[in-house]
C-alpha positions in Angstrom: 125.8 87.9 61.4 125.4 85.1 64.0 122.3 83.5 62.4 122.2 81.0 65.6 122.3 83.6 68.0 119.7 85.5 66.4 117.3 82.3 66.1 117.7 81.7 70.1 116.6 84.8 70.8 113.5 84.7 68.5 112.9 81.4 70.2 112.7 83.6 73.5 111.2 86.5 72.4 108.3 84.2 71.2 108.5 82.6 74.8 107.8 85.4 76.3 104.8 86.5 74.7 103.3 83.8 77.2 103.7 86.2 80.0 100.8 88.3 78.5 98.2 85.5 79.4 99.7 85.1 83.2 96.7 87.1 85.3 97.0 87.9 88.7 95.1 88.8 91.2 94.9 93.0 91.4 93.1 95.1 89.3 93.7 97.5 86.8 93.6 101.3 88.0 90.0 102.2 88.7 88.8 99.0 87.1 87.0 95.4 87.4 89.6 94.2 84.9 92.8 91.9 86.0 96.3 93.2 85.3 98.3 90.7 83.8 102.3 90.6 84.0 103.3 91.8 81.4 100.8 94.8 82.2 102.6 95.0 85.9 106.0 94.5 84.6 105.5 97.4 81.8 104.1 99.7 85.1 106.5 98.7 87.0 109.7 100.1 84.8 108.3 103.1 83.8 107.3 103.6 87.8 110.8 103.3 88.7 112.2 105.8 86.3 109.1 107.9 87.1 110.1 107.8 90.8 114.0 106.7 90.8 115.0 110.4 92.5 114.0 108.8 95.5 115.8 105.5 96.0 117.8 105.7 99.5 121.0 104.5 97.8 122.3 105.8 93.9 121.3 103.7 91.2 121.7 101.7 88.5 118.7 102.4 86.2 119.1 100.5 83.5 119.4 97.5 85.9 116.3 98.2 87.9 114.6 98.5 84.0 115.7 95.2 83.6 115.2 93.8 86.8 111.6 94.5 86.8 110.8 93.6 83.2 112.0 89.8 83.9 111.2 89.5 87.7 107.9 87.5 86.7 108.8 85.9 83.6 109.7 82.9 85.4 105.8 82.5 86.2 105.2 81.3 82.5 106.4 78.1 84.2 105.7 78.8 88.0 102.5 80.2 87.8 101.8 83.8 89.7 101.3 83.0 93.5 98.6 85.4 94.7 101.2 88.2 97.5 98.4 87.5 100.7 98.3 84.1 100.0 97.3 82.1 102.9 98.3 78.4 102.0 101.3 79.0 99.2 104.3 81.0 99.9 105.5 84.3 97.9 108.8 83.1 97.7 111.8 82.4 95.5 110.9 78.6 95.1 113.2 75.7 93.2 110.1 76.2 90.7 111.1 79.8 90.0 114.9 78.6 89.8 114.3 75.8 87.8 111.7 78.3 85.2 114.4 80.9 85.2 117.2 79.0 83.9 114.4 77.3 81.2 113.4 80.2 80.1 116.3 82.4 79.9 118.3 79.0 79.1 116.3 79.7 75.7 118.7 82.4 74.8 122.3 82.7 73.4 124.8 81.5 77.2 126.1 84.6 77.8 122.8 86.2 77.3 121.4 83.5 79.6 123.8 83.9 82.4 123.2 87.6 82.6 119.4 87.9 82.6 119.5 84.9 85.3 122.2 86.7 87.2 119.6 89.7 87.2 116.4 87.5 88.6 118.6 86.1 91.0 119.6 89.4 92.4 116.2 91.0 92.3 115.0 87.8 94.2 117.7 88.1 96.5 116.5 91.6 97.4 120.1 93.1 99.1 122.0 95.6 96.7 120.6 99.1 95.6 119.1 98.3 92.9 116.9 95.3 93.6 115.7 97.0 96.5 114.1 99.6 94.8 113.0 96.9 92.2 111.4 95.7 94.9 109.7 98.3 96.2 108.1 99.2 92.7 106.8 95.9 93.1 104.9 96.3 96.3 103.5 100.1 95.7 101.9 99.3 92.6 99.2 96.9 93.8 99.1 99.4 96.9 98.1 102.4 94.6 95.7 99.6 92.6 94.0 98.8 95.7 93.4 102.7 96.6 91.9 103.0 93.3 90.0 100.1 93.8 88.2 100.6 97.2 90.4 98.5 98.3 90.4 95.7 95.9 92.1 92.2 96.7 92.1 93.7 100.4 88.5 93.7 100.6 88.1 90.5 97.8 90.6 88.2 100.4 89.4 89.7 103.6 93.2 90.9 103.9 93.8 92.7 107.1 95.9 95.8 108.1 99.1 94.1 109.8 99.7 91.9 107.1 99.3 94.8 104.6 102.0 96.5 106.4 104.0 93.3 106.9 103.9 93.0 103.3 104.9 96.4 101.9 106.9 97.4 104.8 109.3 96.1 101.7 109.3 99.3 100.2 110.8 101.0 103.1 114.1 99.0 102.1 114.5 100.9 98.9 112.9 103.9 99.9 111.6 105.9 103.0 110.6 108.5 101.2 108.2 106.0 99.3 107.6 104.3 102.2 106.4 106.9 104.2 103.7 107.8 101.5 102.7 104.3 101.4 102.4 103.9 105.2 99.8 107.1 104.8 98.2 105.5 102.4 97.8 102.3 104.3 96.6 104.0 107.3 94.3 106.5 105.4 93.0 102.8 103.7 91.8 102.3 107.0 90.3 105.4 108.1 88.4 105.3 105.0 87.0 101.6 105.8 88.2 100.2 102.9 91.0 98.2 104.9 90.0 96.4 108.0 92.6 96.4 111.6 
């Protein structure tokens, strides 16, 4: 038994407990109460192997598991920046980049390497699977908001084009998904709980 190895990734593990007190922004299902990420990171893997049968493109699984339990740990450091923020981007940021390699750094290298290899690909957002990462990430506050009457829509006076700018995303790893989610945008609207 590697007793360092096993120590680094205690160190981690402990890390990453952080993750639990990073809240954001949308709601929990038919609730008042903020989801925090590691709440939205848990949703979001069992989502995609809830809903994988309809990615566009076949599929790594396991990879989009793992994808989307690390996509936010980098906000320990970075901080979570709000999706319909006006003044700071929603962007891979050297802050991000500099978190990710801290934090993963924490573990044994070849550990490292691949779980930053991973963020870095779900960031970039172009092969199979972090596209459908992806779009897990933007239907979940979608179906929150719906539950919500609409939320951080109606908190942030967020409007109808840049709701569908936004989770148009999901179209790139799904249309299936994409075309329910359009519906639901629209029917947001019709039901006045997302203003045009």
């Amino acid at each position: 038994m590697n007793f360092e190895q096993l120590q680094k990734q205690i160190v981690f593990i402990h890390e990453i407990d952080k993750i639990k007190y990073i809240q954001r922004k949308t709601r929990l299902f038919n609730s008042d109460r903020a989801e925090n990420d590691a709440e939205h990171s848990w949703h979001l893997a069992l989502m995609a192997i809830v809903l994988s049968e309809h990615s566009d493109q076949k599929i790594d699984l396991l990879k989009v598991v793992k994808m989307l339990l690390i996509h936010d740990l980098v906000e320990i450091d970075a901080g979570d920046v709000f999706l319909y923020d006006t003044v700071a981007n929603h962007t891979n940021t050297e802050a991000e980049l500099a978190a990710a390699r801290r934090i993963f750094g924490l573990l044994p290298a070849a550990q490292a390497d691949d779980l930053i290899a991973v963020w870095e690909e779900f960031e970039a957002g172009e092969t199979a699977e972090s596209k459908f990462a992806r779009a897990m990430d933007r239907m979940e506050p979608l179906l929150q908001n719906r539950s919500n009457s609409g939320g951080t829509w109606q908190e942030f006076n967020v409007k109808y084009d840049k709701v569908l700018e936004k989770k148009s995303v999901i179209r790139e790893g799904s249309q299936h998904l994409w075309n329910y989610a359009k519906a639901l945008i629209d029917q947001s609207v019709e039901d006045g709980i997302l203003q045009k």
